[in-house]
N, C-alpha and C positions, 0 to 999 in steps of 0.2 A: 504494500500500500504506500503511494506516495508520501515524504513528511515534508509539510511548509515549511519552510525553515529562514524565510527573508522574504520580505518585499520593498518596492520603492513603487512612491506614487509620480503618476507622468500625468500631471491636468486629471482626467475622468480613469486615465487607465491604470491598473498597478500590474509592473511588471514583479512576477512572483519566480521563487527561485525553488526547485521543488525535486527533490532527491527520494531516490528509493529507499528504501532500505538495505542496507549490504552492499551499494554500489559506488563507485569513487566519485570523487568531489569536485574533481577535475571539471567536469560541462559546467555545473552551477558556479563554479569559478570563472570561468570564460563569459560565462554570461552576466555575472554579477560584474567584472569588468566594462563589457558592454553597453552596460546599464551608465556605468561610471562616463565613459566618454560623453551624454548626451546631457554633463551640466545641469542635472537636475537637483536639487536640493534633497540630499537624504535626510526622511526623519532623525532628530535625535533620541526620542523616546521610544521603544520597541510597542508600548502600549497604544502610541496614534495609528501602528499598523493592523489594530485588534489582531485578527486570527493570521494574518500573514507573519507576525513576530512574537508566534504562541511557541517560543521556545523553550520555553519552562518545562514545557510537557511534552519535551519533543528527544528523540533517543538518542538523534544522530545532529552530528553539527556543531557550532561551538561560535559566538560571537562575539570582538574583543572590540573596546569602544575606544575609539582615538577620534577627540574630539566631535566632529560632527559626523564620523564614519562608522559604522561598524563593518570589521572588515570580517571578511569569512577566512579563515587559517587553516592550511591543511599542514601536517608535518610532509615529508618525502616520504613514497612507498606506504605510508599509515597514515587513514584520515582520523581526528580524535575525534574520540566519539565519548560522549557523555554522556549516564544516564539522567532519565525524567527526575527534575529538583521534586523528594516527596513532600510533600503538602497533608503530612498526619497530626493527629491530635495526640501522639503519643510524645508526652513531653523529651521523656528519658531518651527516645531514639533520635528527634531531633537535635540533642545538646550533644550527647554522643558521636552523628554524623559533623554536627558541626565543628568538634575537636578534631575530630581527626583531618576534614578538611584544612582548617586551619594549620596542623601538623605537617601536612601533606605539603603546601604551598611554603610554608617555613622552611622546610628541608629544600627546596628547591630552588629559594631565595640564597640557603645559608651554599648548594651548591656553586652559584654565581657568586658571591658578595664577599663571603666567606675567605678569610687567607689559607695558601696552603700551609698543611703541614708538614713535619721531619721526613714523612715517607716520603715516597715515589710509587712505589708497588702495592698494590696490584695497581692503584691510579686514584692522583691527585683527587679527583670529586669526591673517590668513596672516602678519603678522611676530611675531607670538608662535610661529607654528612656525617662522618662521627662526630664534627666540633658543632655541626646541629644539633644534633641528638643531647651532646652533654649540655646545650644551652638550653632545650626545652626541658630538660630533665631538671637541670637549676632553677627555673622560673616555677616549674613543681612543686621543687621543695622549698621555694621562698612563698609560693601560696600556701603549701600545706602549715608554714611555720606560723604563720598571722592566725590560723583554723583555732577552732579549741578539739578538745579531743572526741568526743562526739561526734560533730563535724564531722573532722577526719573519719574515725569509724562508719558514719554514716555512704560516705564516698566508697572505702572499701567495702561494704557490705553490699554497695550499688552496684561495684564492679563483678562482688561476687556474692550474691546469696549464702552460700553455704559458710560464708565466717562467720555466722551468726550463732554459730552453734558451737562452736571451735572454741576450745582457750589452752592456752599455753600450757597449762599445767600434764596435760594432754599428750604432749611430746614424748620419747622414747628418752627415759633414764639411763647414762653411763654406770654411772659411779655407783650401780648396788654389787654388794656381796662380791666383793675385789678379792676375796679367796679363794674363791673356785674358780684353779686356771684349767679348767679342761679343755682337750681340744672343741669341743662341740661349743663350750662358752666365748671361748676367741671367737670360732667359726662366726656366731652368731654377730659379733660385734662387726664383721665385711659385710657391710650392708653398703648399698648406693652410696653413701654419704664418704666410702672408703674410698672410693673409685674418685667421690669429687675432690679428695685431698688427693690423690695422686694427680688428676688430669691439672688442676686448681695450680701444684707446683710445678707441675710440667710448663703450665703454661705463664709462671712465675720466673721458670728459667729462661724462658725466652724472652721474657724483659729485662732481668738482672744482669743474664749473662757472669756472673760469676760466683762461684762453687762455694769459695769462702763465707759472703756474704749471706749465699740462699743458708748455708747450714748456721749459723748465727743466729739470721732470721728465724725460722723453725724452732729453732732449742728456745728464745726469746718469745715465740706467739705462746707455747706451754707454759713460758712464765708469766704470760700474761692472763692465761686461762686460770690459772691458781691465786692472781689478785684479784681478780676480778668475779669469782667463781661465788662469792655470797650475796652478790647481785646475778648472775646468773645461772639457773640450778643446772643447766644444759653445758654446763661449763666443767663437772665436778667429774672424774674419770678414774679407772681405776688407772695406778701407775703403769700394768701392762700396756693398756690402752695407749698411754700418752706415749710413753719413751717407744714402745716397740713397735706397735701396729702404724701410729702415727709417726712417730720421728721418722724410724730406723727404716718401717719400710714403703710405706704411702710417700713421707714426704721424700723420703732419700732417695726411691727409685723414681719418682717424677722428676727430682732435680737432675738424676743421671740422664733421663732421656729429655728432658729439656736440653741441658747442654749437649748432647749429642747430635740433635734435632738443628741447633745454633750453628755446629760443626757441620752436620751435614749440607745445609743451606750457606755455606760460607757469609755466616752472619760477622758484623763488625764485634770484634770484641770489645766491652766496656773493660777500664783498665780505672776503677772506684779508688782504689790502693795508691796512685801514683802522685806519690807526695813530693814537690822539689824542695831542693835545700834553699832556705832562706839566709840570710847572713843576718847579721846582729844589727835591730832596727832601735838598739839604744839613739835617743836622740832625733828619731826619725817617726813619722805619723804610722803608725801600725794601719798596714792595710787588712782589714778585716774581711774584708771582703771581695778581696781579690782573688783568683782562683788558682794563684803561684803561691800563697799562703797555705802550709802545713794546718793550721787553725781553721783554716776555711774548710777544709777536706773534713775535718773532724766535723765541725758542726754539720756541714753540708749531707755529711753519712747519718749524722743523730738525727736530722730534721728528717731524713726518709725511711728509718727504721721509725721514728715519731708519727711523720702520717700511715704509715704502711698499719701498724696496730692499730690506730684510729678507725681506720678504715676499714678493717678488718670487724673491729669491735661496735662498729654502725652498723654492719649488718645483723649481729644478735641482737642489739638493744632494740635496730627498729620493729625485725620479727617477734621481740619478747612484751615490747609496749603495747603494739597496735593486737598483738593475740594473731599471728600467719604460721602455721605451718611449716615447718624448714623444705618442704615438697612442692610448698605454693609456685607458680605460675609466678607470680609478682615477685618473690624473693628470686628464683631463679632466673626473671628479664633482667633484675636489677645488677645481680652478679654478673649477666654477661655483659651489659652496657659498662659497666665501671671494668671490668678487667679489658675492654675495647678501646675505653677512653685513658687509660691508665698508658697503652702502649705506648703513645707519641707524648703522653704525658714527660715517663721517667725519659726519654729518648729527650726530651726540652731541655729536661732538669741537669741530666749529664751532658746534657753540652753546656749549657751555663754553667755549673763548678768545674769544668775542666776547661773551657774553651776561654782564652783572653782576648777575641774576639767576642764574642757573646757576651753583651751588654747588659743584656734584659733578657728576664726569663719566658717562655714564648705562651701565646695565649691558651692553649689546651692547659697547660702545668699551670694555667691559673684560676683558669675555668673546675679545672678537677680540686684544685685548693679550695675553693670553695665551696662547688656541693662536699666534700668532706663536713669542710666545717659548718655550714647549713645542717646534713644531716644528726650531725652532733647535739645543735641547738634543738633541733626536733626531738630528738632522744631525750634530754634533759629537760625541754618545757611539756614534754605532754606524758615524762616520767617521773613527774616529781616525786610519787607517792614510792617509787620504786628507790629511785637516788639517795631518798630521808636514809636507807638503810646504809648506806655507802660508810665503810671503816676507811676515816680519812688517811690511816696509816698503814692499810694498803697501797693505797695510789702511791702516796708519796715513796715508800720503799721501791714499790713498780718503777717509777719515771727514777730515781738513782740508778737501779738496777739496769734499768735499758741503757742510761748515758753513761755507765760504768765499760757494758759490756758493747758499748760501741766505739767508746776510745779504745778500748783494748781490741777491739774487731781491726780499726784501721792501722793502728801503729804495728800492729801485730802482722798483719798482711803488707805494710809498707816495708815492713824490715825483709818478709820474705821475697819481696818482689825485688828488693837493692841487693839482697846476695843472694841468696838459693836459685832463686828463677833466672838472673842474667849469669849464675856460675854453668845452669845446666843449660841456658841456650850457646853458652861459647865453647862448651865442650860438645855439643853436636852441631856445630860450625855457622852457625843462626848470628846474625847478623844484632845488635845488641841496640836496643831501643830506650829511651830517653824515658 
């Protein structure tokens, strides 16, 4: 059946432009051209052409308004085609199409507009939509922060019925009856959740890129889980659990095949460790924050072993406040966007501490600083009632501990990198690096 899809009035006549369905656009383009040569005056409102610009309700077609024109636009080889705008009285389906619409057009803006990022590969747009993605996701969670907690619940339960029924308490317990190491009781403990600490570090190593630091990191999340573990019951494990299943071989063998993965793809190596000698700045303005400064390397390691638990510990408090499931759909989008957004992230960050060219640190590494810390505040204003419980001398012990075992992380890998590692690359005739 033929679809109207334009008209223009000529005195008594309107010439109409009128396409089938499934056929190309090509003639009504030619023709709408045609129309153009004879200096007629095109409506500007699609409404003065009643049924000849009933495009609202029309399938195919698509009309973009420049100035006093609407032109008809086809791409090359695909005409676009758009479906009927629906006209329901279901409130919930129109706010929901109009998100996503809005979504839609965002990303497409953020592909044009947007700066590139660190990569190249696969291709420049796809991480310009990831620096979309982490802007819609941040303006998210600066709406969710203003909500009260209701609110908020009210929205998840929109998105999904069935959390209404759900509460945390609900979740599968570690930490009972840590006596009984049989094998059927480990068995039990390989559940999906073992597989996500494997892939989780795999895919840790292939942002890190070095061996020292992912295993540091790891021994350091376990001690995070133990300060933090009377705020969170999902936290409390038997010691099997933690040192053997998790350390030794979820995370250890994800990091093996992350770096191997690094190796196999002849990834750039990150070289965290590579501290230069400074000379005696008695007398002289201490540059702090230069990236030839030893002191800088130090802090610069603490502040991303600092957000890396952060960030880590956002996603239990957000699942344990709001009452989600660690199987949810929402926890798991949220995981993959942030380990997405996270890559050109640290990829920013290590080039600003190591590069004395890089001035500034680049907008993903800042974008993802923030929703961190947005999610943080989320946690804390719609956890209050959870936080009252908070043993202030955990934390504190916690945040020593990490900045303890992260000076000793880098000085300790800087000394190996100045002698062990340049003794055995000149003894198998490797060429000796700065």
């Amino acid at each position: 059946m033929p679809i109207n899809i334009g008209s223009r009035s000529v005195g008594d006549n309107i010439i109409d432009f009128n396409v089938s369905g499934g056929t190309n656009l090509n003639n009504a383009i030619q023709r709408f051209n045609m129309s153009r040569a004879q200096n007629v005056p095109f409506l500007q409102y699609p409404e003065q052409a009643g049924k000849g610009f009933d495009f609202l309700k029309s399938s195919f077609g698509v009309y973009m308004g420049f100035e006093e024109d609407f032109q008809l636009v086809q791409f090359k080889d695909a005409p676009i085609v758009i479906k009927n705008i629906p006209d329901t009285e279901d409130v919930e389906k129109n706010i929901w199409d109009g998100l996503l619409c809005c979504s839609f057009f965002f990303l497409i803006i953020s592909i044009l507009a947007y700066p590139n990022g660190p990569f190249t590969r696969p291709h420049p747009s796809i991480w310009r939509t990831v620096f979309g993605l982490s802007v819609l996701y941040l303006l998210g969670c600066l709406f969710i922060l203003f909500q009260n907690t209701q609110t908020v619940n009210g929205i998840l339960h929109w998105l999904d019925p069935s959390l209404k029924d759900f509460h945390i308490d609900m979740d599968k317990e570690y930490g009972v009856n840590c006596s009984d190491i049989s094998v059927e009781r480990v068995w039990s403990h390989v559940d999906v959740f073992a597989l996500g600490h494997f892939f989780g570090w795999m895919f840790k190593a292939i942002l890190i890129r070095h061996m020292g630091i992912l295993w540091a990191t790891s021994i350091m999340w376990e001690i995070t889980e133990l300060a933090f573990a009377h705020l969170l019951p999902n936290f409390i494990e038997c010691w099997w659990d933690a040192l053997i299943l998790d350390v030794l071989i979820c995370n250890g063998l994800g990091i093996w095949c992350g770096l191997k993965i690094c190796r196999a793809l002849e990834m750039r190596e990150y070289k965290w460790e590579s501290i230069k000698d400074i000379h005696s700045t008695t007398g002289k303005k201490f540059p702090w924050l230069d990236p030839k400064c030893s002191y800088m390397r130090v802090f610069a390691f603490c502040e991303l072993v600092l957000f890396w638990q952060i960030s880590e510990l956002n996603t239990f408090f957000l699942k344990h406040v709001f009452d989600l499931p660690t199987s949810h759909y929402l926890v798991s989008a949220r995981l993959l966007l942030i380990g997405v957004v996270v890559a050109p992230s640290v990829r920013q960050y290590y080039c600003y501490v190591t590069d004395t060219s890089c001035k500034r640190v680049g907008t993903q590494c800042w974008v993802y600083g923030c929703i961190m810390v947005t999610e943080s505040m989320i946690c804390i204003k719609h956890g209050k009632e959870l936080f009252k419980l908070t043993h202030p001398l955990n934390i504190v012990v916690w945040f020593i501990v990490q900045f303890l075992m992260s000076v000793v992380c880098v000085v300790g890998y800087a000394i190996y990198h100045k002698y062990w590692s340049k003794a055995g690359q000149s003894k198998t005739g490797k060429r000796k690096t700065n």
